[in-house]
C-alpha positions as CSV (number, residue, x, y, z in Angstrom):
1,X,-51.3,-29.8,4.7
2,X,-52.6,-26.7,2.4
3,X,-50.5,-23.7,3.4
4,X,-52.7,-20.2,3.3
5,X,-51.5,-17.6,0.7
6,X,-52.8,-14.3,-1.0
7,X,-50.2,-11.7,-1.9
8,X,-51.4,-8.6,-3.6
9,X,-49.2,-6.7,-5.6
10,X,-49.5,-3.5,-7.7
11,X,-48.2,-3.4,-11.7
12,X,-46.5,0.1,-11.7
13,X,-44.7,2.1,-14.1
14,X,-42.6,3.8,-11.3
15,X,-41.1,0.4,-10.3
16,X,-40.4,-0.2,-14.4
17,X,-43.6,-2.7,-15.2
18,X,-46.5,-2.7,-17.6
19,X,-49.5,-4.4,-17.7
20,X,-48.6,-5.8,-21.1
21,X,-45.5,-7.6,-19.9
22,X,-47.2,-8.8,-16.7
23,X,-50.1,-10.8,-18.3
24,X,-47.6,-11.9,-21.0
25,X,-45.6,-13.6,-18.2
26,X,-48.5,-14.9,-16.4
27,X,-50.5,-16.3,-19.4
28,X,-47.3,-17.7,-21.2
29,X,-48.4,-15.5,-24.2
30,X,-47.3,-13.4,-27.0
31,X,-48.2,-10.1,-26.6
32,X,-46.8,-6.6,-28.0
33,X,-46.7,-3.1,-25.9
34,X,-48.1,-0.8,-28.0
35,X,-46.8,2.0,-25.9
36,X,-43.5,1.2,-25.9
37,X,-43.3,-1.2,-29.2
38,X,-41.6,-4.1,-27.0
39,X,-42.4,-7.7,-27.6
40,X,-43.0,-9.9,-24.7
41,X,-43.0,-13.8,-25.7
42,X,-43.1,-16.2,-22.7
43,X,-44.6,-19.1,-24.7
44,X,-41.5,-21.1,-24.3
45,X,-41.9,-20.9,-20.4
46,X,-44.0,-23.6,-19.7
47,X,-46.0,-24.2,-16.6
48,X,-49.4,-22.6,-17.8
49,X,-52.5,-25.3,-16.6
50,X,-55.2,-22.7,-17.5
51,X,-56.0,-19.1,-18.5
52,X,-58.8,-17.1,-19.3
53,X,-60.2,-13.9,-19.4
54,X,-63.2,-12.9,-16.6
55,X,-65.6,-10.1,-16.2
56,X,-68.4,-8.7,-13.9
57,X,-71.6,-10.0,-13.7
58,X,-73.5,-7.0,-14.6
59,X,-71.8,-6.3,-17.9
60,X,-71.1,-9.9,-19.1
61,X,-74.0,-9.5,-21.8
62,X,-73.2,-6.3,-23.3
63,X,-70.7,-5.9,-26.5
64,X,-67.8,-6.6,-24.7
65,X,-65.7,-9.3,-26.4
66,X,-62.7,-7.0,-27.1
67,X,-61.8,-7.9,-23.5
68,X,-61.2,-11.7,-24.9
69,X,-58.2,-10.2,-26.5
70,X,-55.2,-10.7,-24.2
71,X,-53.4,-7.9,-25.9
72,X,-56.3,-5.2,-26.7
73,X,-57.3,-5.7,-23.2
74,X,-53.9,-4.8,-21.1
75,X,-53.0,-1.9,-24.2
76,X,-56.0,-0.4,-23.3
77,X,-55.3,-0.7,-19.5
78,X,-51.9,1.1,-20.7
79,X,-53.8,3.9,-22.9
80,X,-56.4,5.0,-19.8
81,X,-53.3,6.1,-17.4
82,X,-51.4,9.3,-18.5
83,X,-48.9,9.7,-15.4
84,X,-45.5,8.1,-15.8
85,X,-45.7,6.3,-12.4
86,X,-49.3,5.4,-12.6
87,X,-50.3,2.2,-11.4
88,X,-51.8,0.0,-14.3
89,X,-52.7,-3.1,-12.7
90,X,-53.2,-4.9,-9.6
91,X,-52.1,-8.6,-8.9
92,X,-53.5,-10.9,-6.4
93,X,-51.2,-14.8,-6.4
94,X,-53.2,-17.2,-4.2
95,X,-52.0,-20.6,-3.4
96,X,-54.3,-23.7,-4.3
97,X,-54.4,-26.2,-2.3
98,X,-52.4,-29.1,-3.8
99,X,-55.1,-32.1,-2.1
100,X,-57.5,-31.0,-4.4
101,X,-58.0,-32.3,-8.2
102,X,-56.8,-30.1,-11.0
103,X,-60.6,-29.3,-12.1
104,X,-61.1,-28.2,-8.3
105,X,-58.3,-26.0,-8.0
106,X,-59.4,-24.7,-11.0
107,X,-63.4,-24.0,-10.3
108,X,-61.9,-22.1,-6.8
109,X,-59.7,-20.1,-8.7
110,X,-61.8,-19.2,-11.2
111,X,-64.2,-18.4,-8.0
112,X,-62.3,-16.0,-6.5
113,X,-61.1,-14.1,-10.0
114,X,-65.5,-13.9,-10.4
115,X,-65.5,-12.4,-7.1
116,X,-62.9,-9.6,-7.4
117,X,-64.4,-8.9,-11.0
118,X,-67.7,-8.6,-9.4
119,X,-66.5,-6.7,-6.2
120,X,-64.8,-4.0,-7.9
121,X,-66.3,-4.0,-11.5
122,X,-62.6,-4.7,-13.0
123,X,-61.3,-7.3,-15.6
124,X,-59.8,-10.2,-13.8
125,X,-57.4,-12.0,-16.2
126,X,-56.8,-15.4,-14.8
127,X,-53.9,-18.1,-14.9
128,X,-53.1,-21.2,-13.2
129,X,-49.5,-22.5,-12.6
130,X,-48.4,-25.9,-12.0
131,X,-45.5,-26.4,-9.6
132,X,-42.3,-24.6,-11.7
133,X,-39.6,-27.6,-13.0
134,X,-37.4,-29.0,-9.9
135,X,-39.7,-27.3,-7.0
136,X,-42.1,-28.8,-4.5
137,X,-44.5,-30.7,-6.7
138,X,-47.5,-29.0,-4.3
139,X,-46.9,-25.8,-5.4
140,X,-50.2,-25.3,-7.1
141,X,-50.9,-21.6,-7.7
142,X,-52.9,-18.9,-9.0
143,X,-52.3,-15.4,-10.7
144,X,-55.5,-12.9,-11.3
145,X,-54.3,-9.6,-12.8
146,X,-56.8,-6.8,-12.6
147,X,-57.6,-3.6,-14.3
148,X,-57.6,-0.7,-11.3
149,X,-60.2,0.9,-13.6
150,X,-64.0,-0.7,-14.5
151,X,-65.4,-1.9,-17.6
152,X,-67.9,0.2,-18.6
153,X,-69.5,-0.6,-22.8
154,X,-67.5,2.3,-23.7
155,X,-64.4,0.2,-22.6
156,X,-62.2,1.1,-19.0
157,X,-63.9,4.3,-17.4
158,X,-63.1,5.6,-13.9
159,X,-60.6,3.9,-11.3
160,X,-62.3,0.7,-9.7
161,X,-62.9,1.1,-5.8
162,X,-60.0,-0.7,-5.3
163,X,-57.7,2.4,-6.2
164,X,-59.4,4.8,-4.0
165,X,-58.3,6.4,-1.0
166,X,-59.9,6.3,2.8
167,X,-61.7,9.6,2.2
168,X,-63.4,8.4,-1.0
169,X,-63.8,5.2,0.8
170,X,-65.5,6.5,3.5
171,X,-67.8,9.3,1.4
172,X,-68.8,5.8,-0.1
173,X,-69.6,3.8,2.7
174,X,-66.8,1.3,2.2
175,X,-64.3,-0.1,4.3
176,X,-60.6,1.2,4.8
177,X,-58.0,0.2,3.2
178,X,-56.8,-2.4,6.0
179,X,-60.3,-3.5,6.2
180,X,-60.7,-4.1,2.9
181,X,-57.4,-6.0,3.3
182,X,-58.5,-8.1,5.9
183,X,-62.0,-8.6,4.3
184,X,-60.2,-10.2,1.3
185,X,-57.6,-12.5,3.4
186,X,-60.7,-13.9,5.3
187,X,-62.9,-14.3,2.2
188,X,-60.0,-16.3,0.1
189,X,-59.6,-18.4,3.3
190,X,-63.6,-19.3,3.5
191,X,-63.8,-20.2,0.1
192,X,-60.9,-22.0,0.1
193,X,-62.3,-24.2,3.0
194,X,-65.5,-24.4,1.5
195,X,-64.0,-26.1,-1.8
196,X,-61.9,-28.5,0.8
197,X,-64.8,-29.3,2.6
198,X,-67.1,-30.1,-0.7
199,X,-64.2,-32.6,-1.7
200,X,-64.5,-34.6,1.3
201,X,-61.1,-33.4,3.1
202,X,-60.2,-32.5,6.3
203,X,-57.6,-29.9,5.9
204,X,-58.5,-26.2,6.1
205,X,-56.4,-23.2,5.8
206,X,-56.8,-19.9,8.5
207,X,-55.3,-17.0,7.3
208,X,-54.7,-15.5,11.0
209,X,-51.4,-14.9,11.9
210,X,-50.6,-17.8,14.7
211,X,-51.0,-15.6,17.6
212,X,-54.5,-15.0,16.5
213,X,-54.7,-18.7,16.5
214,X,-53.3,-19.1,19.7
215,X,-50.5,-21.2,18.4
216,X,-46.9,-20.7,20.5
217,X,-45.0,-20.6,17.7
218,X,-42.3,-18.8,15.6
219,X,-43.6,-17.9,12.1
220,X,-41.8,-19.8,9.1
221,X,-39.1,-17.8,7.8
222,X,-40.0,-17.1,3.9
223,X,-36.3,-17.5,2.1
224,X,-35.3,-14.7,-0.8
225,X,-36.1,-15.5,-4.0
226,X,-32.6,-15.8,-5.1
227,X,-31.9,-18.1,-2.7
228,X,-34.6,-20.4,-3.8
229,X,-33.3,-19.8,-7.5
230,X,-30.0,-21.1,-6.5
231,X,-30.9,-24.1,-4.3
232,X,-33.5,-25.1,-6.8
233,X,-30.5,-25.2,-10.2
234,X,-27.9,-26.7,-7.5
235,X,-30.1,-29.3,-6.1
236,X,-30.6,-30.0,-10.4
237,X,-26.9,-30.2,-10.6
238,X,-26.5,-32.8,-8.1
239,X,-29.3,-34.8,-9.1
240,X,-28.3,-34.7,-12.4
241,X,-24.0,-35.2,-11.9
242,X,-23.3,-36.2,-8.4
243,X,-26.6,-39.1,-8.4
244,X,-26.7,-38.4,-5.1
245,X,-28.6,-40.6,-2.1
246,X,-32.0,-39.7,-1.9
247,X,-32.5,-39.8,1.8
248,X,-29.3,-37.9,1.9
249,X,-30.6,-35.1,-0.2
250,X,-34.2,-34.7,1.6
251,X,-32.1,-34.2,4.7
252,X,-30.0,-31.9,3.6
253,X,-32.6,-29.2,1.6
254,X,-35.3,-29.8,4.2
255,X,-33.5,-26.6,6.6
256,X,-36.2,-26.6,8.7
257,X,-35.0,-30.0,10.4
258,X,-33.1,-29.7,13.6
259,X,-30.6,-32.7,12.6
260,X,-27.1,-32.1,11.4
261,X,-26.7,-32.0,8.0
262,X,-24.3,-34.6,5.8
263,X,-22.2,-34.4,2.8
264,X,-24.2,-35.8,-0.1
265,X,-23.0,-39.9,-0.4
266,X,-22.2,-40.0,-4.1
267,X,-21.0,-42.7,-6.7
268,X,-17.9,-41.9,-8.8
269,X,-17.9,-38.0,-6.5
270,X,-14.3,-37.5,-7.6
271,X,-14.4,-39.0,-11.1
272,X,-15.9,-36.5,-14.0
273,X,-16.9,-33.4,-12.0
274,X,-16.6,-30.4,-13.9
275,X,-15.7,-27.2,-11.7
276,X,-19.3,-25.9,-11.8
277,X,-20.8,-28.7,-10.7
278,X,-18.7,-28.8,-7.7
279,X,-19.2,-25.1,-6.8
280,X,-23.3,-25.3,-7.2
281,X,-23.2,-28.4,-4.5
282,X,-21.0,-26.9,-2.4
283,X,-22.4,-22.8,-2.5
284,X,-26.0,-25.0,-1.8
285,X,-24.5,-26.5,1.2
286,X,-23.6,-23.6,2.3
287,X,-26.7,-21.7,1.8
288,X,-28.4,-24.7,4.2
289,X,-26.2,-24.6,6.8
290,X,-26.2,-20.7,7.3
291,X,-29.8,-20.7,7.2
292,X,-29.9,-23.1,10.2
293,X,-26.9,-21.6,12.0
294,X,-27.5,-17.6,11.3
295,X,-30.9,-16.7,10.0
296,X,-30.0,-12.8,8.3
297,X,-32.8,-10.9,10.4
298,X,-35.1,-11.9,13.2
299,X,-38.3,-13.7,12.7
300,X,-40.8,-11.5,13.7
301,X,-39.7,-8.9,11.0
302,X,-40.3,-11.3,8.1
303,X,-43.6,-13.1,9.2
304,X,-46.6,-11.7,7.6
305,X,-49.2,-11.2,9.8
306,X,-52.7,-11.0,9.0
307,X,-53.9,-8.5,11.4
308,X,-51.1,-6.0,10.8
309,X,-52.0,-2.8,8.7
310,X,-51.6,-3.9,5.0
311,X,-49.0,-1.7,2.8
312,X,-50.5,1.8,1.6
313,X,-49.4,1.2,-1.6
314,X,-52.2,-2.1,-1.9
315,X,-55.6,-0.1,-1.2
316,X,-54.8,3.2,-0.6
317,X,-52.1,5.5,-2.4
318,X,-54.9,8.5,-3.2
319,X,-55.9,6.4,-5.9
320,X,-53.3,6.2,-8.7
């Protein structure tokens, strides 16, 4: 079944990240920081399905197409903030449903990057990822990178509403930051749904957390990214070397099943395998197993809850 997700992230110079090098990544593109003369080249990568360039409504017809330009565009983002820990963009990933067809998940991406562009009179720049090499194949996913100030025909004027804080918020007759939260989690979930329903599926998505839902049950634990890193290039390794059974191997990565896990049945397992190899199976092994036997922190502190107070830093740090 589709599995809700919007994250929203900020781009900012106190945590060490540009605009440049984050749209570079996302787009799989070339692109060079003017402010700090680095090169950023992630065309190798891989993994792009789409990417464009989106902006609001009301200004689409006026002289604008300097905003086509990847580079131009985020440089500029980079030129309008003076403070060294300014923020310089704003990232929203959204998961795509996997049931739908690749021109679907497209059109709803592209649906919701239209909206935020529209919403807070910001450049959306858009990209859509297919599932990375050796991970769950339904991993379908967006990126929409913002500008936290509005295109105006001059070019990027005052901070979008998105950057300001409650007072200004409220002076404006705008929702607080957590609502403005919530108002977005709800709104990605309808139109979501919407797109599942116009394709004839059944599946929807809810982004409430499960108590909401009144489902009696303990949220999924999310696992570090590391840890994903490692089991991903182990379970290659072992694929790859050890030809292990394939019933075997589902049972043994899936950690969220309650039965007990089994050495990997291989052919040939002690003829030809280098001392990496080895060491990637086993530390992978090992990773399952403690997962299922010791979870590193409880539950409840690692489930994301949709009714919970967002972070200040997404809607609401006096508007850097």
């Amino acid at each position: 079944m589709s599995i809700y997700r919007l994250q929203i992230s900020n781009v900012s110079r106190g945590k060490g990240r540009t605009s440049v090098g984050t749209a570079a990544y996302i787009s799989r593109e070339h692109l060079r920081d003017e402010r700090s003369g680095r090169v950023h080249d992630y065309r190798r990568r891989g993994g792009l399905e789409h990417a464009e360039i989106i902006v609001p409504r009301d200004i689409a017809a006026a002289d604008i197409a300097w905003t086509q330009s990847r580079e131009k565009l985020w440089n500029a983002a980079e030129r309008a903030e003076r403070r060294g820990n300014a923020r310089v963009a704003r990232q929203y990933q959204i998961a795509l449903p996997h049931e739908l067809a690749a021109p679907q998940r497209l059109q709803l991406a592209q649906q919701f990057a239209q909206d935020i562009a529209d919403r807070y009179g910001v450049v959306a720049d858009l990209a859509v990822h297919n599932a990375p090499p050796g991970g769950d194949p339904r991993n379908r996913h967006a990126h929409v990178l913002t500008t936290t100030r509005k295109l105006t025909t001059q070019g990027l004027g005052e901070k979008s509403p998105a950057e300001w804080n409650d007072g200004r918020r409220r002076a404006a007759g705008r929702p607080d930051a957590a609502a403005e939260f919530r108002l977005l989690r709800a709104h990605w979930a309808e139109i979501t749904n919407n797109a599942l329903r116009e394709a004839g599926l059944d599946v929807r998505v809810d982004h409430r957390s499960l108590a909401a839902q009144g489902i009696d049950r303990e949220p999924q634990r999310p696992k570090p990214r590391a840890a994903v890193e490692q089991e991903r290039r182990a379970r290659a390794i072992a694929q790859r070397d050890l030809q292990p059974d394939r019933a075997a191997l589902q049972a043994v990565t899936d950690a969220s099943k309650e039965a007990p896990l089994r050495q990997l049945p291989t052919k040939d397992a002690g003829q030809g395998l280098g001392v990496t190899q080895t060491a990637a199976r086993n530390s992978w092994l090992n990773y399952v197993r403690q997962q299922q036997a010791n979870p590193s922190r409880p539950e409840a502190e690692q489930a994301a809850d949709a009714t919970a107070t967002p972070r200040r830093d997404y809607f609401n740090d006096q508007g850097r």
